[in-house]
ZAKE-441359 format. One line per field, with one value per residue (C-alpha): residue in one letter; z negated, y, x; residue number from 0; chain. Coordinates in pm, 1 decimal, always signed. Example, Ala and Ser with C-alpha at 12.3 -4.5 7.8 and 13.67 -1.06 7.14 Angstrom:
BEGIN
res <- (A | S) $
c3 <- (-780.0 | -714.0) $
c2 <- (-450.0 | -106.0) $
c1 <- (+1230.0 | +1367.0) $
n <- (0 | 1) $
chain <- (A | A) $
//
This chain:
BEGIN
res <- (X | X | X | X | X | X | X | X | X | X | X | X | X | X | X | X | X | X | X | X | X | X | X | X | X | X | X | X | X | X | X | X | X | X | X | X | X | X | X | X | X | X | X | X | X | X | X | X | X | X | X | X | X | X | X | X | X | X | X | X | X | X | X | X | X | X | X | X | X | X | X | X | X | X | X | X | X | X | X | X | X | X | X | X | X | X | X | X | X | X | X | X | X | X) $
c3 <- (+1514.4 | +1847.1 | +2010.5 | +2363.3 | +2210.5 | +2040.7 | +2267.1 | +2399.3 | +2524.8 | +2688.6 | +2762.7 | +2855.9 | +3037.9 | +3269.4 | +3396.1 | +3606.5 | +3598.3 | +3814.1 | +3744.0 | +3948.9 | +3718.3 | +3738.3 | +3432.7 | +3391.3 | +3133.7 | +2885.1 | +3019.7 | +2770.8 | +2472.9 | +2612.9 | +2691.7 | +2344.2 | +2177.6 | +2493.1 | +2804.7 | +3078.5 | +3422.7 | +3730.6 | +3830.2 | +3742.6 | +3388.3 | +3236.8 | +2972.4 | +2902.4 | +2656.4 | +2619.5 | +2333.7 | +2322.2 | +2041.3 | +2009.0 | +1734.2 | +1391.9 | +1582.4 | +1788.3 | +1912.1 | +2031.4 | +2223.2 | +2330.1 | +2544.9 | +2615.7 | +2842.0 | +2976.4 | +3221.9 | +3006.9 | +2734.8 | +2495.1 | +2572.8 | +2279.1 | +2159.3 | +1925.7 | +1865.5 | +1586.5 | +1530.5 | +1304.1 | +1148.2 | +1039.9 | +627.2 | +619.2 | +731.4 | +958.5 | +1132.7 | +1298.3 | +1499.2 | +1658.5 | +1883.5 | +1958.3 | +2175.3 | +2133.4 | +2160.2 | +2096.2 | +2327.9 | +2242.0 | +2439.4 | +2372.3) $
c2 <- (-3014.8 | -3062.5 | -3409.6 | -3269.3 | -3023.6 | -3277.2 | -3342.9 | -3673.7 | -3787.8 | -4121.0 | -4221.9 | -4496.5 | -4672.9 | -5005.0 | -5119.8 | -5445.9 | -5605.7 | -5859.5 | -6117.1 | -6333.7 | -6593.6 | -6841.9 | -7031.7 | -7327.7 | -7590.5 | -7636.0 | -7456.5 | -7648.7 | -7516.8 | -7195.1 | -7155.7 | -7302.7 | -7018.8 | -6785.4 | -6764.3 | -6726.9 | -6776.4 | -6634.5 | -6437.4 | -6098.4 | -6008.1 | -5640.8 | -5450.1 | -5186.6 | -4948.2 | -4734.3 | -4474.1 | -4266.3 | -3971.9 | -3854.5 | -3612.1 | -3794.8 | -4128.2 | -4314.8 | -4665.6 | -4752.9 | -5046.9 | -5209.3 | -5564.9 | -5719.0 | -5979.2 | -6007.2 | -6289.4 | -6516.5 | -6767.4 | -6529.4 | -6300.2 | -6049.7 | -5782.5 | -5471.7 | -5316.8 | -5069.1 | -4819.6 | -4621.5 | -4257.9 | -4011.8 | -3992.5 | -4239.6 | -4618.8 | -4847.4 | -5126.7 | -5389.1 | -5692.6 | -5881.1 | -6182.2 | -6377.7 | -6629.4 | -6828.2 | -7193.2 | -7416.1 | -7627.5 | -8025.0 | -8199.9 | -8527.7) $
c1 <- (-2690.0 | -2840.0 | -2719.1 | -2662.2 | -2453.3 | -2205.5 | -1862.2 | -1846.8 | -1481.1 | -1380.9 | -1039.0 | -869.7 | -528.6 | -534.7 | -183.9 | -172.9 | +176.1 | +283.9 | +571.6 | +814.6 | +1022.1 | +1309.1 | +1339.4 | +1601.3 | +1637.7 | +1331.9 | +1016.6 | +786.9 | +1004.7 | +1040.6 | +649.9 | +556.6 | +433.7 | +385.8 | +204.8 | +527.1 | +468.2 | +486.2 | +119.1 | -32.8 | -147.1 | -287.4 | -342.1 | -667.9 | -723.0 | -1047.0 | -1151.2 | -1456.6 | -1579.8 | -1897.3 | -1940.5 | -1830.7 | -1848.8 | -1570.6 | -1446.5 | -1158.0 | -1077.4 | -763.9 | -706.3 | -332.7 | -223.1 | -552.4 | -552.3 | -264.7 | -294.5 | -171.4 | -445.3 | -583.0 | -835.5 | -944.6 | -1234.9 | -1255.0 | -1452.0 | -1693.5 | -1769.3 | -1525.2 | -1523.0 | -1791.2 | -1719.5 | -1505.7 | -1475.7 | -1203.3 | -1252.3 | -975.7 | -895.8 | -600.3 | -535.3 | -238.5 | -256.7 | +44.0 | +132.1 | +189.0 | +441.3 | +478.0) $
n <- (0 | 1 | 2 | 3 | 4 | 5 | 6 | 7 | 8 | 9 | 10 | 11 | 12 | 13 | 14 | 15 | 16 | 17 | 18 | 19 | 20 | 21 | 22 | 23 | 24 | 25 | 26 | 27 | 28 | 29 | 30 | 31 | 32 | 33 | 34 | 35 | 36 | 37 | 38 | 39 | 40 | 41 | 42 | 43 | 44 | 45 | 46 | 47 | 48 | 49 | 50 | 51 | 52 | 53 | 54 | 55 | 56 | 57 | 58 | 59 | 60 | 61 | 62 | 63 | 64 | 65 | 66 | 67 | 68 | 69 | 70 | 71 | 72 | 73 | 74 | 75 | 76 | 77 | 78 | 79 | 80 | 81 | 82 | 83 | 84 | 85 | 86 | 87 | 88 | 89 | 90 | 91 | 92 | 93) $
chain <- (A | A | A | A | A | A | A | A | A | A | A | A | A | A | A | A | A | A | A | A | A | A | A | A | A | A | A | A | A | A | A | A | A | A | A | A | A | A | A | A | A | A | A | A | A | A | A | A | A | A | A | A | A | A | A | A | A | A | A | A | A | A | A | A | A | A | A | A | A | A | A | A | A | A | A | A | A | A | A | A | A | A | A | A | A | A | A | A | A | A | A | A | A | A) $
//
């Protein structure tokens, strides 16, 4: 099959979202295993096909401590792949 003649598709999602917060009593303990604070965050999401091939590729929180990614991808019926990374630090408060 001629390569020019394969369908190529790309999609993909961004949303930006912005918070405003009022927290009383602990804020260490309640920001111990999560990233909560007032400021702007997003999230992205892309996928493209070519033929048998595709990716896919996703981000969330992007901007916070508790920032992550995907990226899988491969060839239909043939192989695969997945690669993640998670950021999530606890916090020490001594």
């Amino acid at each position: 099959m001629n390569s020019s003649a394969e369908e190529r598709k790309i999609t993909g999602e961004v949303s930006v979202t912005g918070q405003l917060l009022n927290i009383e009593g602990e804020k260490a303990k309640f920001n111990e295993y999560r990233d909560i604070r007032d400021g702007f965050y997003g999230d992205l999401m892309l996928q493209y096909e070519s033929g048998n091939y595709y990716i896919d590729f996703r981000a969330a929180e992007v901007g916070r401590k508790t920032q992550n990614y995907e990226l899988s991808g491969g060839k239909w019926g043939s192989f695969k792949y997945f690669f993640t990374y998670d950021q999530l630090p606890p916090q020490l408060y001594l």
